[in-house]
LUMVODO-98165 format. One line per field, with one value per residue (C-alpha): residue number from 1; x, y, z. Coordinates in nm, 2 decimals, always signed. Example, Ala and Ser with C-alpha at 12.3 -4.5 7.8 and 13.67 -1.06 7.14 Angstrom:
<atoms>
num (1; 2)
east (+1.23; +1.37)
north (-0.45; -0.11)
up (+0.78; +0.71)
</atoms>
This chain:
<atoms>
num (1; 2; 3; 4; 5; 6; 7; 8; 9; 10; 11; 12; 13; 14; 15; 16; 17; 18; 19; 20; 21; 22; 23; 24; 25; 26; 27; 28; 29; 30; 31; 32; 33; 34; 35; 36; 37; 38; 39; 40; 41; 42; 43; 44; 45; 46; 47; 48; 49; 50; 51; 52; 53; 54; 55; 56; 57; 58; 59; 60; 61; 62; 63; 64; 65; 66; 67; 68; 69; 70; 71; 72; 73; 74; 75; 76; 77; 78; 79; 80; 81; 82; 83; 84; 85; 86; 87; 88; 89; 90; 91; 92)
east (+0.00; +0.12; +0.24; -0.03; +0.16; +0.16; +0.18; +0.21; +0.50; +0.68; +0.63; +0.74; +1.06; +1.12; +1.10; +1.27; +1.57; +1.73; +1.65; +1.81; +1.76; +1.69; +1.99; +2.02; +2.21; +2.40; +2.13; +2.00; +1.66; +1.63; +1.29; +1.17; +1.10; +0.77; +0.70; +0.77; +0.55; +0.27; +0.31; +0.28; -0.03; -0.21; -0.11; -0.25; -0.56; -0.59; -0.51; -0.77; -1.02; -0.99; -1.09; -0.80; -0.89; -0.88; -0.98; -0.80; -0.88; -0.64; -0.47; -0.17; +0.18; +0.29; +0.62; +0.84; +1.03; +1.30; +1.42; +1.39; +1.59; +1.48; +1.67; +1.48; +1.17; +1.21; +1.33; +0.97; +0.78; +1.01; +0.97; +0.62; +0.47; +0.39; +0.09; -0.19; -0.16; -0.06; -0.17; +0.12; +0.07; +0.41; +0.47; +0.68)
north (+0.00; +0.34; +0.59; +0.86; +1.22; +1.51; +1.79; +2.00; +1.78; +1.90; +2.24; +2.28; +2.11; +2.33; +2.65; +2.53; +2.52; +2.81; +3.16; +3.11; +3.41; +3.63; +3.51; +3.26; +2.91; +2.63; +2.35; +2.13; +1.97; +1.66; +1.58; +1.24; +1.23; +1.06; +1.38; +1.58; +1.36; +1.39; +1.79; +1.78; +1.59; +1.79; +2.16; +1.99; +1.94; +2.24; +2.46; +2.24; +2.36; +2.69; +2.94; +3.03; +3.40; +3.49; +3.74; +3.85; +4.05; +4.33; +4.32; +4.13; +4.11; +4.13; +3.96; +4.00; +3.67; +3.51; +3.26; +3.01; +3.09; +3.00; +3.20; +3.48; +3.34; +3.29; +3.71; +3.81; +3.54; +3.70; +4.06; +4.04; +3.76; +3.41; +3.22; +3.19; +3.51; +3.75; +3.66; +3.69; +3.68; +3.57; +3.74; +3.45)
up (+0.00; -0.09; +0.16; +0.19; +0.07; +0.29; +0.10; +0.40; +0.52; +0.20; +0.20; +0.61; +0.53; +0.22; +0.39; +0.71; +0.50; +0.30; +0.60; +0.92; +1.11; +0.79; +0.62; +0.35; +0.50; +0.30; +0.40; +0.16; +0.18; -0.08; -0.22; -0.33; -0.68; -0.60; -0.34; -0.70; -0.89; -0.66; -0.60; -1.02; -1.00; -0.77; -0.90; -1.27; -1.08; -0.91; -1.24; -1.45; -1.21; -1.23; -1.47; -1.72; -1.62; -1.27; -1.12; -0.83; -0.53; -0.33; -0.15; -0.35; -0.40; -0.78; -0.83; -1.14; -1.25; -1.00; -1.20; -1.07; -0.77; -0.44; -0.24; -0.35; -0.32; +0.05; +0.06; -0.10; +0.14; +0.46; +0.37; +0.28; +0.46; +0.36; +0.16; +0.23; +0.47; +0.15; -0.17; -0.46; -0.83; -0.98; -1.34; -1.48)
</atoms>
């Protein structure tokens, strides 16, 4: 029988690594590829239910592209507060 995926699980351990104390640290945080599989399955989901027009409600932080990088990522999410507490709309 499968292992049930916490989603949850995933995300705590991703953004316990990376800011230690507001600054960035060296630690690495390895994900399955089944956890990566499974997060793919459930964001196709979640975007196949939803409108391809949304309409979205203030307030909201609008975020250019980051590339990719992480490290940013957590900067926007510690300066400005993390999901599902402010609402973001990445541009890229």
């Amino acid at each position: 029988m499968a292992a049930v995926f916490d989603v949850d699980n995933m995300i705590s351990r991703l953004l316990n690594v990376g800011m230690a104390g507001g600054r960035l640290t060296t630690q690495i945080c390895f994900v399955a590829e089944e956890e990566l599989h499974h997060v793919c399955l459930l964001a196709k989901q979640i975007f196949l239910s939803q409108s391809s027009l949304i309409e979205l409600e203030p307030p909201l932080v609008v975020c250019g592209d980051i590339h990719g990088q992480y490290s940013d990522l957590l900067r926007i999410y510690d300066k400005n507060g993390f999901p599902p507490e402010t609402n973001y709309l990445f541009l890229g």
